[in-house]
Phi, psi and omega in degrees: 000137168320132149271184181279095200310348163321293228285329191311343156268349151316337191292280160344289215254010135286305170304335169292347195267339193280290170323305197302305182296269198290323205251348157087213157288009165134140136358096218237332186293279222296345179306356218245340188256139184280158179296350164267015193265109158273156184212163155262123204243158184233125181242115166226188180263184172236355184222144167283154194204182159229138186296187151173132163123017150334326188229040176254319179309317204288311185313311132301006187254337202265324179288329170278329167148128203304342178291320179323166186214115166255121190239115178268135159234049189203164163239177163307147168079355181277144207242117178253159178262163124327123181066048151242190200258147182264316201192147174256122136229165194275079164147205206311129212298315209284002176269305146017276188278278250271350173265338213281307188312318185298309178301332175249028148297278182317298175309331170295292210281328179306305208265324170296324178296322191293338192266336169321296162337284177309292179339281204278356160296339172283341157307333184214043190275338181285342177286152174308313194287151210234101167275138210251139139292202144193192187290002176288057174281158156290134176298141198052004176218040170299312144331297208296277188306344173281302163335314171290311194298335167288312203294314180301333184126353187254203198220170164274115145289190193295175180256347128234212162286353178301303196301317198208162179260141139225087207274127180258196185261337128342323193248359194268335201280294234268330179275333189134305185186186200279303190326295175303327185279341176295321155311319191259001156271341179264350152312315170277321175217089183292154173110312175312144169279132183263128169233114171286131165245140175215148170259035150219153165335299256260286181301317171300330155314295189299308176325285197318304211281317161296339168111359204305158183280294191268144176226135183236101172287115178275146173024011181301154167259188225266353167281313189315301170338300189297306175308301206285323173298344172270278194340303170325295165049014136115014162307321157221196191280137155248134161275143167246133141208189166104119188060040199260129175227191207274332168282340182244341148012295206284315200261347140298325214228359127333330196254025187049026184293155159289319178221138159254095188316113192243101185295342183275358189268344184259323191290329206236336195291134174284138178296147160297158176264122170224173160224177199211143164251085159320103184267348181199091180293000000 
């Protein structure tokens, strides 16, 4: 899977940072096993998933120590059972242990974002409509879960406040009017994607009437919907969000919106159960 060209410098400076935080001034456990002692370790899961974070493991391991050998036998974006093995790894027991928390944070919370993903891309696979993340991310691994939300089968929405305009009804309030605010984004950044968010028909009209590229039908029901997608008549991208869950997902993306924005794909997904073992001392 692509990554984002940021985050691959990002990766580094999470895991140390990932490092500081559990191992401190040093692994005070693992002191107790001698330092010539090698071992072979087995990582396998407990749930079924989809991966993500191969290269946040490798990445710790290389910072705990370059010698260690991660022999993957899964990649990103790969769809895994219960109990099978992920990843092996080769050298000092005390690097071994003294890495494993870190490497399977990260693989967990990662892997929990892509399989959360798949689940509701599967939901709407037959279908047209294209599901979005957004910013409800864990602080500092905003890269990290965008990355995962690809690896599950969804897509990015922008990835900050940089990338795309997206005028809420705060800012639509603070400018005047949908009309003024469209105008003064594409003033400040031609080229930039604009998105409106409106909660009525009414509004969605002005949007249109105003240039925005995107438009995000807040909370509408699935008739508002249907009415805005005829009004709409492809003039610009329609979003649907606000209250999307695993029952009504189908019946959203049914009413012909292009994309459905989901907060729950970043926010709510559960860590994979994975474990680790010494298989050989």
């Amino acid at each position: 899977m692509p990554m984002h060209p940021l985050l691959e410098q990002d990766i580094p400076v999470q895991v140390a940072r990932a490092i500081a935080e559990d191992v401190g001034n040093g692994d005070i456990t693992a002191q107790l096993i001698p330092a010539d002692r090698m071992a072979r370790a087995r990582v396998i899961t407990r749930n079924d998933a989809v991966v993500c974070g191969t290269a946040w493991v490798d990445e710790v391991f290389k910072q705990i120590d370059p010698a260690v050998k991660v022999i993957w036998q899964v990649k990103d974006g790969e769809t895994v059972i219960r109990n099978q093995v992920l990843f092996y790894l080769e050298g000092a027991a005390r690097s071994l242990l003294t890495g494993e928390r870190c490497a399977l944070n990260f693989l967990q919370t990662l892997s929990g974002t892509a399989t959360t993903c798949h689940e509701y891309a599967g939901l709407v696979a037959d279908t047209d409509v294209k599901l979005l993340d957004t910013r409800k991310t864990l602080p500092g691994l905003r890269l990290a879960q965008k990355y995962a939300v690809t690896c599950g089968g969804c897509y990015n929405h922008r990835i900050g406040l940089y990338d795309a305009f997206l005028i809420k009804e705060n800012h639509i309030t603070a400018c005047g009017s949908i009309e003024a605010s469209v105008v003064r984004a594409h003033e400040i950044a031609p080229g930039k994607l604009v998105e409106v968010e409106v909660e009525s028909l009414d509004e969605l009209q002005q949007a249109l009437n105003a240039g925005a590229d995107i438009i995000m039908i807040d909370n509408f029901t699935l008739d508002e919907m249907r009415a805005a997608v005829k009004i709409n008549n492809g003039q610009a991208k329609l979003e649907a969000s606000g209250g999307v869950t695993h029952e009504t997902l189908r019946d959203i993306a049914l009413t012909g919106v292009d994309y459905i924005s989901i907060g729950a794909l970043t926010k709510d997904c559960i860590a994979v159960d994975l474990s680790m073992r010494l298989v050989e001392v």
